[in-house]
C-alpha positions in Angstrom: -24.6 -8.2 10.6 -24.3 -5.6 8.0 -24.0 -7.5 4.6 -22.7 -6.3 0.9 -25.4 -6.5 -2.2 -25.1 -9.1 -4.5 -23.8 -8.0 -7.4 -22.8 -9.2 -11.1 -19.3 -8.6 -13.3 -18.8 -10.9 -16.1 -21.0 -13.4 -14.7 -20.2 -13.5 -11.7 -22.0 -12.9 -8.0 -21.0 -11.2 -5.1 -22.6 -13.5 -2.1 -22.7 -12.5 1.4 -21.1 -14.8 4.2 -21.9 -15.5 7.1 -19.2 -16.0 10.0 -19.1 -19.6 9.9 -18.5 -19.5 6.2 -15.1 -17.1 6.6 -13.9 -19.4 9.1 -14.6 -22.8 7.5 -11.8 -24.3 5.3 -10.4 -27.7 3.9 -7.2 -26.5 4.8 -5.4 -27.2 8.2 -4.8 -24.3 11.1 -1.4 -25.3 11.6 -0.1 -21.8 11.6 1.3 -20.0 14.9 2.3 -16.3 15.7 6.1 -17.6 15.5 5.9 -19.5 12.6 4.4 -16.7 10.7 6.5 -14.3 11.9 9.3 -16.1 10.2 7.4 -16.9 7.4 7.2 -13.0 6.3 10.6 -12.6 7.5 12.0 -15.1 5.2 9.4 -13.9 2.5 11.0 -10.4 2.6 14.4 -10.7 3.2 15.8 -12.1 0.1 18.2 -10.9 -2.9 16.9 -7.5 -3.2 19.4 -5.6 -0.5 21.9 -8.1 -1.9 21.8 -6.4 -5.6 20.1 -2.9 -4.9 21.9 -1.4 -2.3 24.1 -0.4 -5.2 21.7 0.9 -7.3 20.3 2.8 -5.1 23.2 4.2 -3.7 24.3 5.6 -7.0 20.5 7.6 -7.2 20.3 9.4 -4.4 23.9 9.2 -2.6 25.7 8.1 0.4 22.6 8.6 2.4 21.3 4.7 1.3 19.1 4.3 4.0 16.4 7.1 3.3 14.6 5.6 0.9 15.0 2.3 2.5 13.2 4.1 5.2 10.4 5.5 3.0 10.1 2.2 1.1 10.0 0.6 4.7 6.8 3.2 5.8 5.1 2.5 2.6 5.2 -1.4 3.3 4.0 -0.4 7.0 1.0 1.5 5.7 0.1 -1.3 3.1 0.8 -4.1 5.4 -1.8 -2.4 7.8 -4.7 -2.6 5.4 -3.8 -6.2 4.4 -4.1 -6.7 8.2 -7.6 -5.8 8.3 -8.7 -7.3 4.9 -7.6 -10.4 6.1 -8.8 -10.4 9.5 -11.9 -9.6 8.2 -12.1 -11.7 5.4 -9.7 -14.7 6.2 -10.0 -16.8 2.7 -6.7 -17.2 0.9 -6.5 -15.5 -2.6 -4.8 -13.0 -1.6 -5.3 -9.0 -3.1 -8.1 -10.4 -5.7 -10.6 -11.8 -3.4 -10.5 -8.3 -1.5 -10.4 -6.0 -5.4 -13.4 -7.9 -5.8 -15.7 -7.4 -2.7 -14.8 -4.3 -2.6 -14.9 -2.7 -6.5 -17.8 -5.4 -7.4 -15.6 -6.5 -10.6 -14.6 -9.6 -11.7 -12.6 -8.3 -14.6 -10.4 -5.6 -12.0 -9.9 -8.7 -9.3 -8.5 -11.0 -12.8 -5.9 -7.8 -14.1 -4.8 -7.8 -10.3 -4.3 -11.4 -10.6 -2.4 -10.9 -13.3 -0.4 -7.6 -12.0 0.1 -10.2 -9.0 1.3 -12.9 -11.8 3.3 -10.2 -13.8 5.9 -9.3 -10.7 6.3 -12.7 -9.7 7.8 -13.3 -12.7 10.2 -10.0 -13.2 11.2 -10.3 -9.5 12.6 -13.7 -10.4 13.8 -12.4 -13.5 15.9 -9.6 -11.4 17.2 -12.1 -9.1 18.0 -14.3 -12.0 19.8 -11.3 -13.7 21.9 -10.7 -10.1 22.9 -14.4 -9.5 24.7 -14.1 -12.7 26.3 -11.1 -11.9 29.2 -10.4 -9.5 28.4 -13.0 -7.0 28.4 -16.0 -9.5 31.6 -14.1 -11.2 33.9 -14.0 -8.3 33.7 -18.0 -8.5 33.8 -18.4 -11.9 34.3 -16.2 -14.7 31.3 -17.2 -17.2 29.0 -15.2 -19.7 26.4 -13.6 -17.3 23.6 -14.2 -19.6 24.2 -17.6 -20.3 24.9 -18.3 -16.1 21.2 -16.4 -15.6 19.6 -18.4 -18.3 20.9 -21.6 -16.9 19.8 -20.7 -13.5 16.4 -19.6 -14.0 16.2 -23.2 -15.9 17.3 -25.0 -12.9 14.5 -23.3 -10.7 12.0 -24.5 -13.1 13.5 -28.5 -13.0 13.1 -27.9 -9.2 9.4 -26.5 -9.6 8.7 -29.2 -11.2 10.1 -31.4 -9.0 7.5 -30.7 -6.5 6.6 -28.4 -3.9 7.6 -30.2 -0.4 10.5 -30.1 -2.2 10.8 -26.6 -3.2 9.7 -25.6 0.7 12.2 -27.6 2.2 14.9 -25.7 0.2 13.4 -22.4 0.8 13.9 -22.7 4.4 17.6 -23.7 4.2 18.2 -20.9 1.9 16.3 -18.4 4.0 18.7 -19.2 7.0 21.4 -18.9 5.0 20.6 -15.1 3.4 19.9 -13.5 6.9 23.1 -15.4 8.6 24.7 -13.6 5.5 23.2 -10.2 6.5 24.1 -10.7 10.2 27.4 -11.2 9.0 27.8 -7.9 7.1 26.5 -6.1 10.1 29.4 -7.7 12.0 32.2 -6.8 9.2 31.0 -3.6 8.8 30.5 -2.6 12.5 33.6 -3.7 12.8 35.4 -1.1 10.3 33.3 1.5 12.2 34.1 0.5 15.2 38.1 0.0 14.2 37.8 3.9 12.4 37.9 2.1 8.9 34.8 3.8 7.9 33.5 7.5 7.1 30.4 7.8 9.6 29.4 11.0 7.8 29.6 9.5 4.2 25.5 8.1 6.0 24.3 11.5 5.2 25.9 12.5 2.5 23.0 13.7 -1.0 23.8 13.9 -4.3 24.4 17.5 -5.4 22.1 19.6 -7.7 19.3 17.6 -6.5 16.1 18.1 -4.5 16.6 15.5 -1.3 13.1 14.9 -1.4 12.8 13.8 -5.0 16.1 11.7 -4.3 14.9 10.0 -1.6 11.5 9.8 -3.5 13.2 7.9 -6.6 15.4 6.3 -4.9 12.3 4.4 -2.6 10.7 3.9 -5.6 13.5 1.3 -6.4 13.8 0.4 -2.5 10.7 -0.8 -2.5 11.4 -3.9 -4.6 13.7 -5.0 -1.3 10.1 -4.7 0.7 7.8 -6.9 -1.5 7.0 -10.4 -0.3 4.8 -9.4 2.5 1.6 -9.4 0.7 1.8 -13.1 -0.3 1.0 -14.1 3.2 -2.7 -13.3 2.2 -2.7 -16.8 0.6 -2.2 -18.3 4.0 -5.2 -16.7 5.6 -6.7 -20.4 6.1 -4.5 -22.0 7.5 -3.1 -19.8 10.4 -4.7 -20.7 13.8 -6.9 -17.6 14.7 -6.1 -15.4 12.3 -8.2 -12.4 14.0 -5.6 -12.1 16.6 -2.5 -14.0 15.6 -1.9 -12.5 11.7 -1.8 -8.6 12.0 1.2 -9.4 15.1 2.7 -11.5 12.6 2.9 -9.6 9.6 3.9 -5.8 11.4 6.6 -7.5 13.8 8.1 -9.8 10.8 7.5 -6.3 8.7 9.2 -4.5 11.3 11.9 -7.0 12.0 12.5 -6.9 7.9 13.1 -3.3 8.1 15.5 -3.2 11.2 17.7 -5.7 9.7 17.5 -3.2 6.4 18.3 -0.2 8.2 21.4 -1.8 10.0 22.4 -2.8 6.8 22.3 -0.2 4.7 23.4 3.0 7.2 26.7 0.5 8.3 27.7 -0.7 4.6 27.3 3.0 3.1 29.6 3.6 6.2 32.2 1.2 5.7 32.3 1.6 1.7 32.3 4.5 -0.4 29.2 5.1 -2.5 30.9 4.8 -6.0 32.5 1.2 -5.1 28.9 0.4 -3.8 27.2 1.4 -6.9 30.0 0.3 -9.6 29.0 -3.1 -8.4 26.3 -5.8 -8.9 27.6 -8.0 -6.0 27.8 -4.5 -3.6 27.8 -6.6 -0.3 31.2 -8.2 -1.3 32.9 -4.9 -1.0 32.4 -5.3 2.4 33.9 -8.2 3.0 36.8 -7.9 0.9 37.6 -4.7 2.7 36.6 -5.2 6.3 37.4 -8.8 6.7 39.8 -11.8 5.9 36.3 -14.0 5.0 37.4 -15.7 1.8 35.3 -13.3 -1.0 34.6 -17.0 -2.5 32.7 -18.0 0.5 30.3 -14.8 0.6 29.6 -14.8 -2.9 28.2 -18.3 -2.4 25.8 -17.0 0.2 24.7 -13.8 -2.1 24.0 -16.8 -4.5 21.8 -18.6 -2.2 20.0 -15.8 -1.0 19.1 -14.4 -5.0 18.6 -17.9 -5.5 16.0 -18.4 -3.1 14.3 -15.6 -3.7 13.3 -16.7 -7.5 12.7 -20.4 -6.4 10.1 -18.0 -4.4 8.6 -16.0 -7.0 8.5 -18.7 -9.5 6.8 -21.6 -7.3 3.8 -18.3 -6.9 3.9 -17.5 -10.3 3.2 -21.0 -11.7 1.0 -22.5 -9.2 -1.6 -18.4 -9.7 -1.3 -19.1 -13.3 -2.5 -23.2 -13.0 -5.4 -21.3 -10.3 -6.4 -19.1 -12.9 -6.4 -22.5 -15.3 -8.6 -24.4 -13.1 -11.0 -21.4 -12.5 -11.4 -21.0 -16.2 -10.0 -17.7 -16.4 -7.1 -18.7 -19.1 -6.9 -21.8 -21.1 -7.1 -25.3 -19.1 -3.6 -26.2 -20.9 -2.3 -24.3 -17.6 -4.0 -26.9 -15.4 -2.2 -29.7 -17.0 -0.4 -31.9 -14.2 3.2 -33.9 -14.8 2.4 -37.1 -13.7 4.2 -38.9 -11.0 5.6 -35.5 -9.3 2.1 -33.5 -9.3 3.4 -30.6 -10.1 1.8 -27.7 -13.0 4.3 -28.9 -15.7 2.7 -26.7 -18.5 2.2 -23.6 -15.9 6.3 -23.8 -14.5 7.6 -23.6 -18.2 5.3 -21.2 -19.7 6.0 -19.0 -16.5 9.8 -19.9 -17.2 10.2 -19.1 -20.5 8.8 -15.6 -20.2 10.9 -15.0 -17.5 13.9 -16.2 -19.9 12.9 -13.4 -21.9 12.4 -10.9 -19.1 16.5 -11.6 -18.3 17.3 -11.0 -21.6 15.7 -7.7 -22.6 16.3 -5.9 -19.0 18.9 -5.0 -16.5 18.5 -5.4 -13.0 17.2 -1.9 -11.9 14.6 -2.1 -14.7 13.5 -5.6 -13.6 13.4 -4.6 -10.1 11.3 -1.5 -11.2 8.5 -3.0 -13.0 8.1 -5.2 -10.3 7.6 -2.1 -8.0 5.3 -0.9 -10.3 3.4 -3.6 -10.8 2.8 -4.3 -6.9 2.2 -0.2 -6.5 -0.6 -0.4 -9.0 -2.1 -3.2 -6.6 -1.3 -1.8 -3.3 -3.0 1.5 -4.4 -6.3 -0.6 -4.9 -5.9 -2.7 -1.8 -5.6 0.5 0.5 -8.7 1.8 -1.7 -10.4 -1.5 -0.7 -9.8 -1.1 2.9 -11.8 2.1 2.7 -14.5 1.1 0.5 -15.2 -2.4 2.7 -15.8 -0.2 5.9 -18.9 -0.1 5.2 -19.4 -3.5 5.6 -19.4 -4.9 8.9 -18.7 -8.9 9.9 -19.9 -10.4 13.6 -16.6 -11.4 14.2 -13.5 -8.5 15.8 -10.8 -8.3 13.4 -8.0 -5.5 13.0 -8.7 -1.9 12.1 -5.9 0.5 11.1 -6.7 4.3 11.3 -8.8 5.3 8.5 -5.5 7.6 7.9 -3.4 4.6 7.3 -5.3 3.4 4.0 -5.4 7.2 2.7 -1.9 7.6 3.2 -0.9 4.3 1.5 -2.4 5.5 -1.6 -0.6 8.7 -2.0 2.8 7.2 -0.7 1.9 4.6 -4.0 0.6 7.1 -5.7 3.9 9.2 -5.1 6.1 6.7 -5.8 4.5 5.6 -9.3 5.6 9.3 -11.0 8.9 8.2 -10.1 8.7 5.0 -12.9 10.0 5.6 -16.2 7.6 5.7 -19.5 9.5 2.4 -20.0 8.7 0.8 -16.8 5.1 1.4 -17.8 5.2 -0.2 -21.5 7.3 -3.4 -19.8 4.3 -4.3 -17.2 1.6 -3.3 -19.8 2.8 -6.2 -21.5 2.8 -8.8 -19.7 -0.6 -7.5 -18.1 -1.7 -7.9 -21.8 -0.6 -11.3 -22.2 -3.0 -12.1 -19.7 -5.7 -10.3 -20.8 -5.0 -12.4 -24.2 -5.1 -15.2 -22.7 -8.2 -14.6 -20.9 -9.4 -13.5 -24.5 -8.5 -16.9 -26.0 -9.7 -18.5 -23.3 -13.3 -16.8 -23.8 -13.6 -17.4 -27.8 -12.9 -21.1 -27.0 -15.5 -21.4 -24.8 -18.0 -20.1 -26.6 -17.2 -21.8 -30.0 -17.7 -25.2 -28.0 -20.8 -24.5 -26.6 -21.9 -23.3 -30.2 -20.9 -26.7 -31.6 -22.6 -28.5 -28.9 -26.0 -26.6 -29.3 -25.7 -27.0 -32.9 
């Protein structure tokens, strides 16, 4: 077995591992092909095409689903080298444990940590924004700042109710969002089937514009409805042979994902002109309220559950990285502090929250959306660097392999995508990336003034 060098960052070696050693966990392999199949599923599936089939619409045109189908492509490429990463090296910490091996840095693998941290909390912040919108309107008419405030402060009281908790709602709520979806298929089939809708309005390009670059920006926002597949890396322990049952798993959920997407968005832009589609923030109910006799009441309550669960999603990840970051002494141990009876990262869920308050309070759901794009770009373009790099390492045990092509290509589609981000978009996720690297900061002086006083 080939093996890397040991090296240093910050402290910090680099140790080879035997086979054994990858395989070995505290954790229990409990984790099938089927069950992880509609674990990324339900992980990618969420509020996004509920509030940004809109938005996107009003970018690039009628023609919705092309960059749904680049952003779709993008995830494939990406997915693939998470496929191999993880069959190779099947520990759970997801895009950091790779960053490191393969960049020998410490201080890279903590910002991607923190990029990882930083788009957990504006994708909950954009689904925040959206449950206030439209879909919570059309039940009751309410200030949607204060309805997205109060929402995002009932996902942290159940956060901090506890996390068998929090799972056993996730996988209601994840029923409920695609039965939702399979339901617009149905209504909007319908209205093409009945000739209630403009087939051609699916091809249809804003004027004046290069298709390319439309397409281009408009996947750049797309992507957002994509994201979710990469936390799956944190199960890498506890799926039962993850050699041969993961990379099935996470291309045919992937794949699955993107059908359902592409159904989705070539019938609604179908059924529903373009300018209704993008004048709202609740686009889906369009469809009902013109292709069915579905009480608009009852589908808003299903946009609600499916925006909802997605942020119950984001923040349970966000809170429980930032108490791992805590208990690995990369930020202050105040993060690791537990709430007593219920176990749960009290001091992690409301700093998490509160930052997310202010995320729905300075931005709008596209700009939201796109940081979080950005931020996961950023780390995709080093993971699909990673893949390449770590070829030169070679384990005992088989494990995927994409085409060396896939990797190269992910990192220009990224790459690609990134000019498309406002100067904005940049200043918003520098930010919060710096609120981590202050924290680390703090976390760093502390240490070392207590081991001054305690040698002095």
């Amino acid at each position: 077995m080939t093996t890397a060098a040991t090296t240093s960052d910050m402290g910090g070696d680099l140790p080879a591992a035997t086979p054994s050693e990858w395989f070995s966990t505290d954790l229990k392999r409990t984790i099938g092909k089927r069950a992880l199949v509609l674990f990324v599923i339900g992980d990618i599936i969420g509020g996004g095409i509920y509030s940004l089939i809109g938005v996107v619409g009003g970018d690039v045109g009628g023609a919705i689903w092309a960059p749904f189908a680049l952003a779709f492509v993008l995830a494939l490429l990406t997915a693939a080298s998470y496929a191999e990463l993880i069959t190779k090296y099947p520990r759970a910490g997801g895009a950091a444990v790779f960053i490191r091996r393969a960049y020998r840095s410490s201080t890279l693998a903590f910002v991607t940590g923190v990029a990882v941290l930083a788009s957990g909390l504006t994708s909950a912040a954009t689904l925040a924004t959206a449950f206030g919108g439209q879909y919570f309107q059309t039940l009751i008419d309410a200030p949607q700042l204060s309805v997205s405030l109060g929402f995002i402060a009932v996902v942290a009281a159940v956060n901090l109710r506890g996390i068998k908790e929090s799972v056993a709602i996730n996988v209601v709520l994840t029923l409920i969002e695609v039965g939702g979806l399979l339901l617009i298929a149905v209504v909007a089939g319908g209205m093409v089937f009945n000739g209630d809708a403009e087939p051609s309005r699916a091809m249809d390009f804003i004027g004046g514009e290069s298709i390319f670059l439309l397409v281009l920006s408009g996947a750049a926002l797309a992507f957002y409805s994509f994201v979710g597949f990469e936390d799956t890396a944190n199960l890498a322990e506890e799926v039962e042979d993850p050699s041969r049952v993961y990379p099935r798993a996470l291309l045919w959920g992937l794949g699955i994902a993107g059908c359902i997407y592409m159904l989705i968005t070539v019938l609604t832009s179908m059924a529903v002109p373009t300018s209704a589609l993008a004048a709202s923030d609740g686009p889906l109910l369009e469809v009902i309220e013109r292709g069915s006799d579905i009480p608009l009441k009852l589908f808003a309550v299903i946009g609600l559950f499916a925006v909802a669960n997605g942020a119950l999603i984001n923040m349970v990840m966000s809170s429980r990285l930032l108490y791992g970051m805590s208990r690995e002494n990369l930020v202050p141990g105040a993060f690791g502090r537990i709430l007593g009876g219920r176990r749960t990262p009290y001091v992690a869920i409301l700093f998490t929250t509160v930052l997310a308050a202010i995320l729905i309070s300075t931005g709008d759901i596209a700009t939201l959306a796109s940081t979080t794009s950005l931020l996961l770009l950023c780390v995709f373009i080093l993971v699909n660097g990673a893949t390449l790099l770590l070829r030169r390492e070679d384990v005992e045990h088989d494990h995927f392999r994409a085409p060396t092509i896939v990797p190269a290509l992910g990192i220009l589609v990224c790459a690609g995508l990134l000019t498309q981000q406002e100067g904005a978009t940049f200043g918003r996720a520098g930010i919060l990336v710096g609120i981590g690297l202050v924290l680390w900061a703090i976390n760093l002086v502390w240490d070392r003034w207590r081991a001054g006083q305690a040698a002095a």
